[in-house]
Structures are given as structure tokens and as C-alpha cells.
N, C-alpha and C positions, 0 to 999 in steps of 0.2 A: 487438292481434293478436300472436300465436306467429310466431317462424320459425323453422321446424322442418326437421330433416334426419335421417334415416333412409338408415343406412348397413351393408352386408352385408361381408362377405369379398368376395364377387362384385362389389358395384357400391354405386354410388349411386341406392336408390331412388325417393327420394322426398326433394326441396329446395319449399320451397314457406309459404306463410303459412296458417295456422287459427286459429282462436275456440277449438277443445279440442283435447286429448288426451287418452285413455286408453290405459294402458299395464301388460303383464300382471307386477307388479313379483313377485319370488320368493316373497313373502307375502300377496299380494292382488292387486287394481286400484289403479290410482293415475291420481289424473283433475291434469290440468294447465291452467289457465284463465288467461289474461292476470296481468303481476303477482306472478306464485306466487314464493312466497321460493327460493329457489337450494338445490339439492338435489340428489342423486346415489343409484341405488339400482339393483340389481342387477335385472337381467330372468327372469322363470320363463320359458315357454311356455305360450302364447298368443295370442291377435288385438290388434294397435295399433290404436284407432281414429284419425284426425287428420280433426275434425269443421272444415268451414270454411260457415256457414250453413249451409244445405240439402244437402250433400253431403258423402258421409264414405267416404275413402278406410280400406280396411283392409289389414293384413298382416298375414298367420301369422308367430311369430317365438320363437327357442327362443335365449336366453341373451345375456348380455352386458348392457350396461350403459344406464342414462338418465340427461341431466345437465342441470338447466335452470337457468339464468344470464341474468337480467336479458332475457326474454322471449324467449330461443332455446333451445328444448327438441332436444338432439342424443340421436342413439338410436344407440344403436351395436350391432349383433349380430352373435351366430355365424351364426346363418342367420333367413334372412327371405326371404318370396314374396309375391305380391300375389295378395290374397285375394279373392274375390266374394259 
């Protein structure tokens, strides 16, 4: 399991445990899975997915950064909403 934290200027949106991520990086998607070696990489604009089994939270999100270290993937952006 991920524990994952997704954080705005505004707030804290999202702390919580997933199976995935997808994340819109400045030059593609970038999928994050249990394990993933330790990374850091800047955010385009786009939707984050944070899959946990059968249900997948998303957020629209335009810049800023992701950084995953020994199975906690942290998202940090300029702006982010929660998407449907």
C-alpha cells in the first residue's frame, strides 16, 4: 500500500492509503504502484488519480511537484480541486 498526501495552497486534500497513482507529470502520465523506487518530478495540468481497489478518488491539478519515498507518494500543488 501508498500513503499518499495531496496538498494545495488552500488545504489539505487528500491524506489516505491507495494501491495506485496516476499523476499528470510535465511530460506525460506517471503511474506509481507499491515499491516504486524514489522519485521526484514536476506536475503539468491534469487529473491525479489515487486508485484504492474499486474506487478512485480524482483531482484536477495545474503545477507543482510529486515525490515518492519508500511507499509515500506526496503531491504538492499550486492548485488542485476534487474532480467527479
Amino acid at each position: 500500500m501508498l500513503s499518499v498526501s495531496v496538498i494545495s495552497a488552500e488545504a489539505t486534500l487528500f491524506e489516505g492509503q491507495a494501491t495506485a497513482v496516476i499523476a499528470p507529470a510535465f511530460d506525460g502520465e506517471v503511474g506509481i504502484l507499491t515499491n516504486h523506487a524514489p522519485m521526484i518530478t514536476a506536475l503539468g495540468t491534469g487529473t491525479l488519480r489515487i486508485e484504492d481497489g474499486g474506487s478512485t478518488q480524482r483531482f484536477s491539478v495545474a503545477g507543482g511537484f510529486l515525490q515518492v519515498v519508500d511507499n509515500q507518494v506526496r503531491v504538492v500543488t499550486e492548485q488542485a480541486s476534487i474532480s467527479r
